[in-house]
C-alpha positions as YAML, in Angstrom:
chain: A
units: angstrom
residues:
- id: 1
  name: UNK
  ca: [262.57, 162.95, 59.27]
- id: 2
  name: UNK
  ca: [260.47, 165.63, 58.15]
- id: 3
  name: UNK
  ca: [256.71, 165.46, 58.52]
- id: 4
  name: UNK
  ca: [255.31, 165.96, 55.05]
- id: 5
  name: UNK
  ca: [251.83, 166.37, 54.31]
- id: 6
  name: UNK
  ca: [250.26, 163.61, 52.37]
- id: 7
  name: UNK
  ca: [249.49, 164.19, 48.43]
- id: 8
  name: UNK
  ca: [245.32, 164.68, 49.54]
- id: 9
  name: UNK
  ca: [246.18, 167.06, 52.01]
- id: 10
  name: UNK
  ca: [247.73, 169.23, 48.99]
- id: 11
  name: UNK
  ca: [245.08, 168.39, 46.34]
- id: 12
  name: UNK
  ca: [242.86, 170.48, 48.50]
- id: 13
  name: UNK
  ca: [244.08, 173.42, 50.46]
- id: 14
  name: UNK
  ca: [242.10, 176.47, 51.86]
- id: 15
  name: UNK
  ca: [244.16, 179.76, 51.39]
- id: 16
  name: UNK
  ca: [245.71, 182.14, 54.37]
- id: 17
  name: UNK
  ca: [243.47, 184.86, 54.36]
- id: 18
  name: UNK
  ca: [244.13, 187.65, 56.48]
- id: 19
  name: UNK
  ca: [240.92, 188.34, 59.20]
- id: 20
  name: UNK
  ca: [239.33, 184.98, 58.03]
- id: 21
  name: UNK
  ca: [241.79, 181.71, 58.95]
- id: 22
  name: UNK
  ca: [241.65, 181.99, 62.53]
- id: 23
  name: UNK
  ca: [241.85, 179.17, 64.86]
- id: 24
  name: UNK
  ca: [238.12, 178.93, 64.99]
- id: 25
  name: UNK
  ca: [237.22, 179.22, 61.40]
- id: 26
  name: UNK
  ca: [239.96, 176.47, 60.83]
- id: 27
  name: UNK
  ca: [238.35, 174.41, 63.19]
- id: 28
  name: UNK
  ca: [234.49, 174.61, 61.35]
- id: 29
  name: UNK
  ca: [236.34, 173.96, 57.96]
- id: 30
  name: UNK
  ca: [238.23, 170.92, 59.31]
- id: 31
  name: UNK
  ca: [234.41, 169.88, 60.47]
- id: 32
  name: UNK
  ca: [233.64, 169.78, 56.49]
- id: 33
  name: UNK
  ca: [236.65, 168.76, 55.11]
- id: 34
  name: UNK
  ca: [238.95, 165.64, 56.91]
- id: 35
  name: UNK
  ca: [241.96, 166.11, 54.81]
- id: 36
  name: UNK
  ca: [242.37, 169.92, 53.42]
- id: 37
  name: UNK
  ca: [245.42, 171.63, 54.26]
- id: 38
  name: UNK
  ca: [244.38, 174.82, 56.36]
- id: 39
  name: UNK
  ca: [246.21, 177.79, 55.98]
- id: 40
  name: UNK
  ca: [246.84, 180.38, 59.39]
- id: 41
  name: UNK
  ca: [246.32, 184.30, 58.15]
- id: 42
  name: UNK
  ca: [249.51, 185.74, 57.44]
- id: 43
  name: UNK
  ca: [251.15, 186.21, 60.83]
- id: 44
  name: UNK
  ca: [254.79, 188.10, 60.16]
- id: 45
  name: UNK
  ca: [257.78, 187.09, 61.54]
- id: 46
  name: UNK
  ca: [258.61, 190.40, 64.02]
- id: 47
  name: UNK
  ca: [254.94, 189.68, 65.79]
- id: 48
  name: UNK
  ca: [256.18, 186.25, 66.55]
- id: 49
  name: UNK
  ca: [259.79, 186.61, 67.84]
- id: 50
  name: UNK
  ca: [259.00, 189.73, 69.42]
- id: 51
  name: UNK
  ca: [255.35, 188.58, 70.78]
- id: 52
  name: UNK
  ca: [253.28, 186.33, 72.19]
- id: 53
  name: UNK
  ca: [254.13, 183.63, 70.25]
- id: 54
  name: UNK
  ca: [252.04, 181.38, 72.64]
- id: 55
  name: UNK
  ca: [248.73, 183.11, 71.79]
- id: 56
  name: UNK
  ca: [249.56, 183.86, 68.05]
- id: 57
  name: UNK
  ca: [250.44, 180.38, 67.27]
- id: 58
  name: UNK
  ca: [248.37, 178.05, 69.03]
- id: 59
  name: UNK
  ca: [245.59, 175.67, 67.42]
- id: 60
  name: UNK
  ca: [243.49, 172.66, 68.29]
- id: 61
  name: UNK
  ca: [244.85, 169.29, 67.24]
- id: 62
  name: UNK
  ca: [241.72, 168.29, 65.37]
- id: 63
  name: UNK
  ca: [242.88, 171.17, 62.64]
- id: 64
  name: UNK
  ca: [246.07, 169.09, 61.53]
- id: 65
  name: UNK
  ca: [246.92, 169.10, 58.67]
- id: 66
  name: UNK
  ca: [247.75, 173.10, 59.22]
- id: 67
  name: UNK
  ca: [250.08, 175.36, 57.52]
- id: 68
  name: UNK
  ca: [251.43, 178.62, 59.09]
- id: 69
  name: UNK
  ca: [252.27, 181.40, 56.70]
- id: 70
  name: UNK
  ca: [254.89, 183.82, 57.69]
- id: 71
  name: UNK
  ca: [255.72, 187.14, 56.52]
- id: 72
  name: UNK
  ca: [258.79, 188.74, 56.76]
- id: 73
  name: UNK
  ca: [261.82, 189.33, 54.04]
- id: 74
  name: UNK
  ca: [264.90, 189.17, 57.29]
- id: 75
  name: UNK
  ca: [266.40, 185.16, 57.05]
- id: 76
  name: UNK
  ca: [267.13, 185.42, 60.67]
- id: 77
  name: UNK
  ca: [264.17, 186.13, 61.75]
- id: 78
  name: UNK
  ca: [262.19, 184.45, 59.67]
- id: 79
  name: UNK
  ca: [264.18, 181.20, 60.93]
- id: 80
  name: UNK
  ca: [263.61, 181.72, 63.76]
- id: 81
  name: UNK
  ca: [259.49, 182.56, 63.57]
- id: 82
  name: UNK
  ca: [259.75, 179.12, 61.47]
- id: 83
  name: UNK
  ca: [261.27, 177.54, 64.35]
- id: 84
  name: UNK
  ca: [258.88, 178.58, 66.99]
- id: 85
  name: UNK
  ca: [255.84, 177.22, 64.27]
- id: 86
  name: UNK
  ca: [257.44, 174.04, 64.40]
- id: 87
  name: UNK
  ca: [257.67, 173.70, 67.83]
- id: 88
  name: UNK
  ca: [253.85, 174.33, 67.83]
- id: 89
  name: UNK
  ca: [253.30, 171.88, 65.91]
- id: 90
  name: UNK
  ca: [251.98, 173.24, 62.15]
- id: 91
  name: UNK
  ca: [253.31, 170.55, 59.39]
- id: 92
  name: UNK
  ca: [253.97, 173.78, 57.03]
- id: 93
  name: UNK
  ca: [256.15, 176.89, 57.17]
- id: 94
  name: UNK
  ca: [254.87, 178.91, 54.09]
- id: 95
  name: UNK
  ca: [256.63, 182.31, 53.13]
- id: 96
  name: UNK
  ca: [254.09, 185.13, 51.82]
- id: 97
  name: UNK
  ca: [255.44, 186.59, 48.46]
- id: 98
  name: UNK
  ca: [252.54, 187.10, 47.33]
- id: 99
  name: UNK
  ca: [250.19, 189.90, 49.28]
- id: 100
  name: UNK
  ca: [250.25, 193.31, 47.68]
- id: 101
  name: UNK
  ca: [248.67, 195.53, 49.85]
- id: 102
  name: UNK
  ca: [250.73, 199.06, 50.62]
- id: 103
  name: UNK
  ca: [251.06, 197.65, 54.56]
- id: 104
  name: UNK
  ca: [252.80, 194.70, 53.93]
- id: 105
  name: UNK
  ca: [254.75, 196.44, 51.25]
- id: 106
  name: UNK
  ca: [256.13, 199.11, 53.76]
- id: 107
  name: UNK
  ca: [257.73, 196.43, 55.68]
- id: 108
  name: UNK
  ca: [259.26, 194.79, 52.74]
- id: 109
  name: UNK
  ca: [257.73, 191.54, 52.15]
- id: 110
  name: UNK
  ca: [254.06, 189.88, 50.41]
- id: 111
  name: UNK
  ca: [254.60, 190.25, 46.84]
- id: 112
  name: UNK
  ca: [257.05, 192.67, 46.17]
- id: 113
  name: UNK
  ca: [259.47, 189.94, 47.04]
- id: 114
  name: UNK
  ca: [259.21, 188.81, 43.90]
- id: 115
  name: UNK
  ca: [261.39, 191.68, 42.68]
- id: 116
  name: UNK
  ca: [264.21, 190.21, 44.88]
- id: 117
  name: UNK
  ca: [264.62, 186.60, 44.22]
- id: 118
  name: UNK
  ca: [267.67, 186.22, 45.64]
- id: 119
  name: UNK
  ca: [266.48, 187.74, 49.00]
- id: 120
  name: UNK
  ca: [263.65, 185.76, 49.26]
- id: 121
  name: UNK
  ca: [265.77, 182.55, 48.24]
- id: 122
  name: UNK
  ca: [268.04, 183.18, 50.98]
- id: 123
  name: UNK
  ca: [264.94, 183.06, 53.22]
- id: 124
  name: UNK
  ca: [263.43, 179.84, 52.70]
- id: 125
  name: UNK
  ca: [267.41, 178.72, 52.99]
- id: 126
  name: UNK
  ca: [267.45, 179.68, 56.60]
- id: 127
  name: UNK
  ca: [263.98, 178.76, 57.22]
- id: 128
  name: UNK
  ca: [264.55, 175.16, 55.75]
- id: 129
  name: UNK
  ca: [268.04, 175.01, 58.00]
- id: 130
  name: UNK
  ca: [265.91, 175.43, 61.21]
- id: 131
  name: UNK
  ca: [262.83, 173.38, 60.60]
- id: 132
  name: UNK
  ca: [262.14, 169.75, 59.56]
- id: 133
  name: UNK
  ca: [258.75, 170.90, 57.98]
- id: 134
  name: UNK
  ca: [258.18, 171.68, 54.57]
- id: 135
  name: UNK
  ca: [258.85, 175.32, 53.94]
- id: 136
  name: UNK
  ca: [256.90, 176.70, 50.97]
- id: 137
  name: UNK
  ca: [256.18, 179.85, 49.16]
- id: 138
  name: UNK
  ca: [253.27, 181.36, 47.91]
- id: 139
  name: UNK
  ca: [253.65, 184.06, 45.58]
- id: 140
  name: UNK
  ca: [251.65, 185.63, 42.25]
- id: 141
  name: UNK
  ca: [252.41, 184.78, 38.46]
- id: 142
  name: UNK
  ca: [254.24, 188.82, 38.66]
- id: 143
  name: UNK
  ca: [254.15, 192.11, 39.82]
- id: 144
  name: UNK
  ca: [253.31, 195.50, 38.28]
- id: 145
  name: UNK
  ca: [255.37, 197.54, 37.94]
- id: 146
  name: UNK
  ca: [258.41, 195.07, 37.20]
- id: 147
  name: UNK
  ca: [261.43, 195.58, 38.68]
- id: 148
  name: UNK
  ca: [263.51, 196.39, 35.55]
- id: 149
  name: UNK
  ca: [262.07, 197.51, 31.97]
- id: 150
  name: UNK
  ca: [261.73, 195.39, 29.66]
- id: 151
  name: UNK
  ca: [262.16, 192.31, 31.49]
- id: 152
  name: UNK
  ca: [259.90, 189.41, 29.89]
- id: 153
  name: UNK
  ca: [257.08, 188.64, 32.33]
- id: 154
  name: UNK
  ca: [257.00, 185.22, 32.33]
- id: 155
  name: UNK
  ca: [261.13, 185.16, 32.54]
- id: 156
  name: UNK
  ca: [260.87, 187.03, 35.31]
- id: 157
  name: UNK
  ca: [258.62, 183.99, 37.28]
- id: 158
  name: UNK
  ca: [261.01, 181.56, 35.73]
- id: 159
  name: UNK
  ca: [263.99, 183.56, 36.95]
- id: 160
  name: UNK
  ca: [261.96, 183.51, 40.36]
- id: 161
  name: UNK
  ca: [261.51, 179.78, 40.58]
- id: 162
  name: UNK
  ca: [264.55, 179.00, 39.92]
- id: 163
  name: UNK
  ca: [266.25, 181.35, 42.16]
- id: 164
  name: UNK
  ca: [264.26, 180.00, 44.88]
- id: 165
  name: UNK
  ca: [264.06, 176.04, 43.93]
- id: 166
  name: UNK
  ca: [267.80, 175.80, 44.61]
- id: 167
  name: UNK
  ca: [267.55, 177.41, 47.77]
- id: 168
  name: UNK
  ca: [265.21, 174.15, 48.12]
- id: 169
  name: UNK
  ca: [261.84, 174.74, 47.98]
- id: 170
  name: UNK
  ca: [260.02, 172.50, 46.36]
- id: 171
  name: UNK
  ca: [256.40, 173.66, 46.54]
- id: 172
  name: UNK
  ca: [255.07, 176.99, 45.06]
- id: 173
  name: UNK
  ca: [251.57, 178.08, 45.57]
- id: 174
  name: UNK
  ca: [250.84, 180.34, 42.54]
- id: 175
  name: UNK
  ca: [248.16, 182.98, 42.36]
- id: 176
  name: UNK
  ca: [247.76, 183.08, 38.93]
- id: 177
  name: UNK
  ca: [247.26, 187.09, 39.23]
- id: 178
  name: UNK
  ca: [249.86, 189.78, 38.53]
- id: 179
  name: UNK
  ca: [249.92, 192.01, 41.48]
- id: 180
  name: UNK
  ca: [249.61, 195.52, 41.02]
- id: 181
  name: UNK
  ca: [251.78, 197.31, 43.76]
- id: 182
  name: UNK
  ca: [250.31, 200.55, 43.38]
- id: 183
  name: UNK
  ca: [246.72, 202.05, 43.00]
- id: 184
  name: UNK
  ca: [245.10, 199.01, 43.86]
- id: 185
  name: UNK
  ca: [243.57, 198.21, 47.39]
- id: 186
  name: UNK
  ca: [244.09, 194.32, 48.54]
- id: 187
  name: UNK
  ca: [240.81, 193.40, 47.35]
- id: 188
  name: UNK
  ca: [241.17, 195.21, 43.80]
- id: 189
  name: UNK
  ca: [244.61, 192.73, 43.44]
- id: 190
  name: UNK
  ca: [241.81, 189.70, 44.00]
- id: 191
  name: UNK
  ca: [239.24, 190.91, 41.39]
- id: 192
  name: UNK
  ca: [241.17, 193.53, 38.67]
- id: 193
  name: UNK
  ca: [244.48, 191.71, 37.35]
- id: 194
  name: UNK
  ca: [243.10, 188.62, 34.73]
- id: 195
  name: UNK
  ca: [243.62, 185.04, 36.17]
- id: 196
  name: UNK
  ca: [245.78, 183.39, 33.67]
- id: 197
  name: UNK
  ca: [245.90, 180.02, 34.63]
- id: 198
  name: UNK
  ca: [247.43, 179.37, 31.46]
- id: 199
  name: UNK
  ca: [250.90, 181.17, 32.86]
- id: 200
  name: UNK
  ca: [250.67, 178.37, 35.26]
- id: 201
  name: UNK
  ca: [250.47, 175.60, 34.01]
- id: 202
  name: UNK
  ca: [253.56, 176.28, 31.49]
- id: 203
  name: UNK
  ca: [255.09, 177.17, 34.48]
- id: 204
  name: UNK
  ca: [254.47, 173.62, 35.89]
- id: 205
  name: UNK
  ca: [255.53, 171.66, 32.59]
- id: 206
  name: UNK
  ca: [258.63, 174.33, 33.00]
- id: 207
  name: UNK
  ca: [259.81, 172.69, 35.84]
- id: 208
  name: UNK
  ca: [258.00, 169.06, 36.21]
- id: 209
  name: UNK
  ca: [260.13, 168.38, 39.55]
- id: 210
  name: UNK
  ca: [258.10, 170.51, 41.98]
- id: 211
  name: UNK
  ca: [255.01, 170.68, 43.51]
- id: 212
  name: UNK
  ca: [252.76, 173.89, 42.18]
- id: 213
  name: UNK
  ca: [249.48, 174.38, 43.33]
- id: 214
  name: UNK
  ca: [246.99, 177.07, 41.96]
- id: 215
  name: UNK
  ca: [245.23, 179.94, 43.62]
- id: 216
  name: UNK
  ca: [242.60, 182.28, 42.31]
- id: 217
  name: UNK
  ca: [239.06, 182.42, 41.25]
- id: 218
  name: UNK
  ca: [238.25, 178.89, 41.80]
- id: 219
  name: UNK
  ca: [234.77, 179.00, 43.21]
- id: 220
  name: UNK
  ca: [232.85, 175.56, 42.09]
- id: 221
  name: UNK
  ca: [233.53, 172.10, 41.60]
- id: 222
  name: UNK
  ca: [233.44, 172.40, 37.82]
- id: 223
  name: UNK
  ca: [236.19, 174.94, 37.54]
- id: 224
  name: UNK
  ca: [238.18, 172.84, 39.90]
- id: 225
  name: UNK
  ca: [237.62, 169.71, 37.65]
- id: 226
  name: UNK
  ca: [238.81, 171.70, 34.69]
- id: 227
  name: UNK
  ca: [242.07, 172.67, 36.39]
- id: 228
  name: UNK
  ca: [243.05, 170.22, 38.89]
- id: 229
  name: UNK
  ca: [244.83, 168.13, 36.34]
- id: 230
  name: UNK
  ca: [247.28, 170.22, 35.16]
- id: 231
  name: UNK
  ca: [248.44, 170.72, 38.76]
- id: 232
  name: UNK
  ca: [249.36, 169.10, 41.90]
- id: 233
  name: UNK
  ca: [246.72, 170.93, 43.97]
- id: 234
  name: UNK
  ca: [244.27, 173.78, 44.39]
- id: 235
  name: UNK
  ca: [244.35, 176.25, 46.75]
- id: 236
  name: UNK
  ca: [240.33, 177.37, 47.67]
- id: 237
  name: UNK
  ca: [240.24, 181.18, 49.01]
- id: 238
  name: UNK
  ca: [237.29, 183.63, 49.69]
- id: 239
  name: UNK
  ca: [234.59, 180.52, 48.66]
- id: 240
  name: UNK
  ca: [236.00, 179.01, 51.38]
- id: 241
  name: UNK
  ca: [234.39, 181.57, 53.64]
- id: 242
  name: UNK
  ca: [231.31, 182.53, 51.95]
- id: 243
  name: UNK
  ca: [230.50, 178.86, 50.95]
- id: 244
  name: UNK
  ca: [232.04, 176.41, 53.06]
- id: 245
  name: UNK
  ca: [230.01, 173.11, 52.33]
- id: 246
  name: UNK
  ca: [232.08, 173.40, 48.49]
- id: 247
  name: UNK
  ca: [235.07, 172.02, 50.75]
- id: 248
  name: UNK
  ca: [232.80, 168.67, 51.49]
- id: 249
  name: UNK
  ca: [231.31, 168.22, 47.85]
- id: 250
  name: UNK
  ca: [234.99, 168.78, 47.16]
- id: 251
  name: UNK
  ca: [236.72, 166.06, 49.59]
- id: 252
  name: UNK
  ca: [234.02, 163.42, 48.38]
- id: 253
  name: UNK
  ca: [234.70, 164.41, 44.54]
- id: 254
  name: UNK
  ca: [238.33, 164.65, 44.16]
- id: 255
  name: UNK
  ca: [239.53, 162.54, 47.63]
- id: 256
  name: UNK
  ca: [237.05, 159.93, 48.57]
- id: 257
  name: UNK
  ca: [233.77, 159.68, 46.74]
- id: 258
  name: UNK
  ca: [232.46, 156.95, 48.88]
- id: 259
  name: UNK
  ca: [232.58, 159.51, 52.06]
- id: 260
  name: UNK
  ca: [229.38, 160.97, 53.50]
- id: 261
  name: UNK
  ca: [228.50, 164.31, 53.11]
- id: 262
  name: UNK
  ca: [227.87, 165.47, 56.72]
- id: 263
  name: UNK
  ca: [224.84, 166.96, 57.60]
- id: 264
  name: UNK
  ca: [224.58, 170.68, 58.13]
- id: 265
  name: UNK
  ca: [222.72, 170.23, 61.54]
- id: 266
  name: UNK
  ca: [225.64, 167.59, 62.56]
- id: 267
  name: UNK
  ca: [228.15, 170.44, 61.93]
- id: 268
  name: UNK
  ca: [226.67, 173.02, 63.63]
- id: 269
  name: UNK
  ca: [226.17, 170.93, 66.67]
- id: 270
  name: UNK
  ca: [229.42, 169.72, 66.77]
- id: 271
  name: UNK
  ca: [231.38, 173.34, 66.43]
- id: 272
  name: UNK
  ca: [229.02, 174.04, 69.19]
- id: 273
  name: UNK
  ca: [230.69, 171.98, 71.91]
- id: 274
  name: UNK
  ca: [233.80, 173.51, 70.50]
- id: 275
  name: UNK
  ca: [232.77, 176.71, 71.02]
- id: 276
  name: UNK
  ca: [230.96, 176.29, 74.41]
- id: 277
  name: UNK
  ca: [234.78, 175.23, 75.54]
- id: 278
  name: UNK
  ca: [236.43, 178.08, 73.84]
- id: 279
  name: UNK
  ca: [233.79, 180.59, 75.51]
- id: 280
  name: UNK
  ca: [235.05, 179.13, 78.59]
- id: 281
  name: UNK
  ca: [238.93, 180.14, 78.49]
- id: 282
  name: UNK
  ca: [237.53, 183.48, 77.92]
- id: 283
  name: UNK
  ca: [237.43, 183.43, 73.32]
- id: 284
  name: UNK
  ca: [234.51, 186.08, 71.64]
- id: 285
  name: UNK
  ca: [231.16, 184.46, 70.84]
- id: 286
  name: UNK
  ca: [230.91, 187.00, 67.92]
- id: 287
  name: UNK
  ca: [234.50, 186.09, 66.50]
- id: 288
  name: UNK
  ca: [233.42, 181.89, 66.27]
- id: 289
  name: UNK
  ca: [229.92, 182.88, 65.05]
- id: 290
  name: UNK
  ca: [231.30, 184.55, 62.31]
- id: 291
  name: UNK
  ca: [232.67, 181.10, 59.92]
- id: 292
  name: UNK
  ca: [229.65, 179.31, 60.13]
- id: 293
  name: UNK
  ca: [227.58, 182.12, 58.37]
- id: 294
  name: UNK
  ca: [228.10, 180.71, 55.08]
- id: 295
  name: UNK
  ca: [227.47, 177.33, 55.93]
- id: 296
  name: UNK
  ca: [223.67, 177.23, 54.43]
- id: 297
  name: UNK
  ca: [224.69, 179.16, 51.39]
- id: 298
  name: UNK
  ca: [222.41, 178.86, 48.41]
- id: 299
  name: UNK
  ca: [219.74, 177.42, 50.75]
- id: 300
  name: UNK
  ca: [216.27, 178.67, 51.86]
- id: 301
  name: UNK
  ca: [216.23, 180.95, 54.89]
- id: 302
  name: UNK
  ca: [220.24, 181.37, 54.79]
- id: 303
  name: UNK
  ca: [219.78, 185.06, 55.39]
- id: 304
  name: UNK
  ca: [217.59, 184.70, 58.24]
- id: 305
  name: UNK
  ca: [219.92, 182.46, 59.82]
- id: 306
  name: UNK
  ca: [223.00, 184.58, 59.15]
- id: 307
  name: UNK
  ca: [220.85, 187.96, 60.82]
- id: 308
  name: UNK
  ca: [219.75, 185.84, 63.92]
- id: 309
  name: UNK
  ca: [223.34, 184.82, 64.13]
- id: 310
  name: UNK
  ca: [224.18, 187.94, 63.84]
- id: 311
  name: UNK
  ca: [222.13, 189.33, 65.95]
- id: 312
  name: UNK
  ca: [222.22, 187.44, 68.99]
- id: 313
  name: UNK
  ca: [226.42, 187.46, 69.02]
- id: 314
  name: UNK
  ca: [225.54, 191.20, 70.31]
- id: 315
  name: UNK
  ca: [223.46, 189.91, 73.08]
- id: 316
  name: UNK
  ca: [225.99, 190.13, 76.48]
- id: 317
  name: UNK
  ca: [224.38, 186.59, 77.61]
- id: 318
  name: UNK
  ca: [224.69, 185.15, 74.57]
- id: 319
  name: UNK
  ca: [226.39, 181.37, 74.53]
- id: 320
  name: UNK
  ca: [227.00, 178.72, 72.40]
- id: 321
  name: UNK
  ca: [223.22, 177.40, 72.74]
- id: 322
  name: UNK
  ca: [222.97, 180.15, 69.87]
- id: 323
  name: UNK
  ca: [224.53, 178.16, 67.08]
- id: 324
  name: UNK
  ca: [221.71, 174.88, 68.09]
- id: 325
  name: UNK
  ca: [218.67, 177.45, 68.56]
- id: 326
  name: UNK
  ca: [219.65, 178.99, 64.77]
- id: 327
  name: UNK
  ca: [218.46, 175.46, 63.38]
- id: 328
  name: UNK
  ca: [214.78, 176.13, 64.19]
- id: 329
  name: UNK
  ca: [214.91, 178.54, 61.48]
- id: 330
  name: UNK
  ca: [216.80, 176.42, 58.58]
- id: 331
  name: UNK
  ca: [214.62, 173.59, 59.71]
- id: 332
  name: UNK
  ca: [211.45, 175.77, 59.28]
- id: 333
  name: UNK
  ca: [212.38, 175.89, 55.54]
...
């Protein structure tokens, strides 16, 4: 039987983001949000058959549900990478088709997948044959340049969908952003290419009998409002970091509205016993401070409380008694 997760854990979902969704930030967001799907960076496929899959794939319970994304364009090996995320324990295989930056591209896979539909279908086909879990993709609403001239952009997703939806995915996380595949740097590909959300949802009413959630430039609850009913789910990405409380105002407004906000101070104090036992089997202090820097966002004395916890994750004797000693100064204001 596979393990599917639930319709709210897809409403909400916070996106893989490479040097961000590590297994502590996941942690602090699952602290703010009890029902979001978390994403893992992109980990590729060679690093996991080849590596320490042990250390690369491991989480704490209280981060389910979680999603691994995978990158990788060679079935076999991306079967068996699935396998081993599985047998860790993530509810999600997702494939990347959708990262652009010249790295990724050198080792033929992110987003200029999308040029091979057929490759990429035969993928998730071995992925799905070695896995119970839902195995997903999450690609853009193109790519520049295209593959072949004058190919109609938005035939080209179509074509795309298809090809993969019979291979039997059923869920496709679109960033509703062409990537550009040269001349622009990772972050350019977030900011330059227009959002057309409107690509996306004709895409949806295109095929009604899958599961699309959207990506890109959704920062604040009233954005989010506007959009969520045209799809099945949102996918949250760099707000996520710089702003994590959104994900609460978010759970309470589109999942439960008679849930509590939790209190900042509550938080903190709670990621701190997680940290004080991650110190202990040997984890950086600087590398768990670093999530919770956005969590007063917006607030009085939020940049003194980011320096100070900036600041003392130099300190050699620092410890997780940093992250309850930081609340003197938000509590000043």
């Amino acid at each position: 039987m596979t393990n599917e997760p639930s319709s709210a854990a897809r409403t909400i979902s916070v996106a893989p983001m490479m040097d961000y969704t590590d297994r502590h930030c996941r942690y602090f967001l699952r602290l703010l949000s009890p029902s979001a799907l978390l994403y893992t960076e992109m980990i590729t496929a060679p690093a996991i058959v080849r590596g320490n899959a042990d250390r690369l794939l491991r989480f704490d319970a209280a981060e389910h549900p979680v999603a691994l994304q995978v990158g990788g364009s060679d079935p076999r090996e991306l079967a068996r990478a699935a396998r081993a995320g599985e047998e860790h324990g993530y509810d999600e295989v997702n494939l990347n088709c959708g990262c652009p930056s010249d790295r990724v591209q050198s080792g033929r896979f992110g987003a200029c997948l999308m040029g091979e539909p057929t490759l990429v279908a035969e993928c998730v086909a071995a992925m799905r044959e070695s896995v119970r879990v839902p195995v997903t993709v999450k690609c853009r609403i193109g790519i520049d340049p295209m593959p072949a001239p004058n190919i109609d952009e938005y035939e080209f997703l179509v074509r795309f969908v298809e090809t993969v939806a019979r291979a039997g995915c059923t869920v496709f996380i679109i960033h509703a952003r062409r990537a550009v595949l040269q001349g622009l740097s990772p972050k350019e590909n977030r900011e330059i290419p227009p959002l057309r959300y409107d690509i996306a949802r004709r895409l949806r009413s295109e095929f009604p009998q899958l599961t699309f959630i959207l990506n890109g430039g959704l920062r604040s609850v009233e954005v989010i409002a506007e959009e969520l009913p045209h799809f099945d789910g949102v996918m949250i990405g760099r707000e996520a970091y710089n702003n994590p409380y959104l994900l609460a105002h978010l759970h309470r407004r589109f999942i439960d509205p008679s849930w509590p906000l939790p209190a900042r101070e509550a938080v903190i104090e709670r990621y701190a016993r997680y940290v004080r036992a991650r110190l202990a089997e040997g984890h950086s202090l600087r590398a768990m401070l670093r999530p919770v820097q956005g969590l007063y966002a917006g607030l009085p004395n939020a940049r003194a409380w980011r320096r100070f916890l900036s600041e003392q994750a130099t300190h050699n004797a620092a410890n997780a008694d940093v992250l309850t000693d930081s609340l003197r100064i938000v509590r000043a204001a």
